[in-house]
N, C-alpha and C positions, 0 to 999 in steps of 0.2 A: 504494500500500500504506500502509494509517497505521500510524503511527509505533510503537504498542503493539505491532502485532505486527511488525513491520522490527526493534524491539528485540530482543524474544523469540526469534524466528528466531535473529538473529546470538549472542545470546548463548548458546543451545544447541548453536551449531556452534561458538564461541568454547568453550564447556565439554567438547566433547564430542571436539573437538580438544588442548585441555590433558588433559584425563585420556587419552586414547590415548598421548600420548604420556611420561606420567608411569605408567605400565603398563610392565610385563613378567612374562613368564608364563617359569618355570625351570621343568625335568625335571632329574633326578638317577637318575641309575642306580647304585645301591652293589651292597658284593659285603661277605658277614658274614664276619669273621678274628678270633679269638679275641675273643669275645664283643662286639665292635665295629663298625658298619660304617663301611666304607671306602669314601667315593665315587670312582666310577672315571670316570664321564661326567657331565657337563653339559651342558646347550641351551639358551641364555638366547634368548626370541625378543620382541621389541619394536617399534613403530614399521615392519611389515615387512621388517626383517631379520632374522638370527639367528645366533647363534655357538656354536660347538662346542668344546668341552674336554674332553681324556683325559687324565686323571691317571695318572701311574709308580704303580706302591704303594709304600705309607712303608714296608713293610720285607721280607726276604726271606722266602718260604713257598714251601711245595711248591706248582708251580702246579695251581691250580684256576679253573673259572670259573661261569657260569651259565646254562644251558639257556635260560631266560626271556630274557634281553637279549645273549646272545653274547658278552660280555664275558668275557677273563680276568683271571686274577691279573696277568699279567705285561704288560699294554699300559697303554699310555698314553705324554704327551711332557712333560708337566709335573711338574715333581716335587712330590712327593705335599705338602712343606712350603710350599708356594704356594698352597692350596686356598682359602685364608681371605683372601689378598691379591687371590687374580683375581679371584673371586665378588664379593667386598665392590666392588673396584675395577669391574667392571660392571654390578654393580647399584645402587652409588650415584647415577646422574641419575634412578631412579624410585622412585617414592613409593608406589607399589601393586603389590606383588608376590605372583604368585598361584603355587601349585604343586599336584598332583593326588598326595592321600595325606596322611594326618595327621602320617604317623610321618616321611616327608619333609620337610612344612613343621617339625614339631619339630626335626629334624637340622640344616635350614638356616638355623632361626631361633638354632641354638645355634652354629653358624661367626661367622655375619654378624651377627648381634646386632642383628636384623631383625625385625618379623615377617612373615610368612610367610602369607596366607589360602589358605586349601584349598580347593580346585575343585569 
């Protein structure tokens, strides 16, 4: 094989191995409470694996939930003041974070102080 293309090769697999793994793609599931939402779920999936977070909600309400994602008011195991510290905290090893929804990447780029590219 010469050498120009043994380079080229590798270094696509070299690039295309860094960026996979400098990728993760977040879903967010919110639920709307007085004029605000409130995310109740997370999916961060990267490098083939993936993690999942259910957020408590930040404050008391009559419960309610939503038809669309099954979610209530009332689940979750994290408290709702940790939102900013988990997310940030697992998505800091990547550098390109994708999410599906504008008004989602807007939400999460205003937590993380991130940006956010939509799907």
């Amino acid at each position: 094989m010469p050498i120009k293309g043994y380079v080229h090769h590798h270094f696509s697999l070299f690039l295309f191995c860094t960026l996979s793994k400098m990728t993760a793609v977040i879903e967010i599931e919110f639920l709307q409470s007085n004029n605000e939402q409130v995310i109740k779920e997370a999916a961060i999936v990267a490098n083939g694996a993936s993690n999942h977070y259910l957020f408590h909600p930040p404050y008391h309400m009559e419960p309610h939930g939503s038809k669309e994602s099954g979610l209530n008011w009332d689940d979750g195991f994290i408290h709702y003041s940790q939102v900013q510290t988990v997310l940030t905290e697992a998505l800091a090893p990547y550098h390109h974070l994708y999410e599906r929804g504008y008004d989602k990447c807007l939400l999460l780029n205003d937590i993380i102080d991130c940006p956010i590219h939509d799907l």
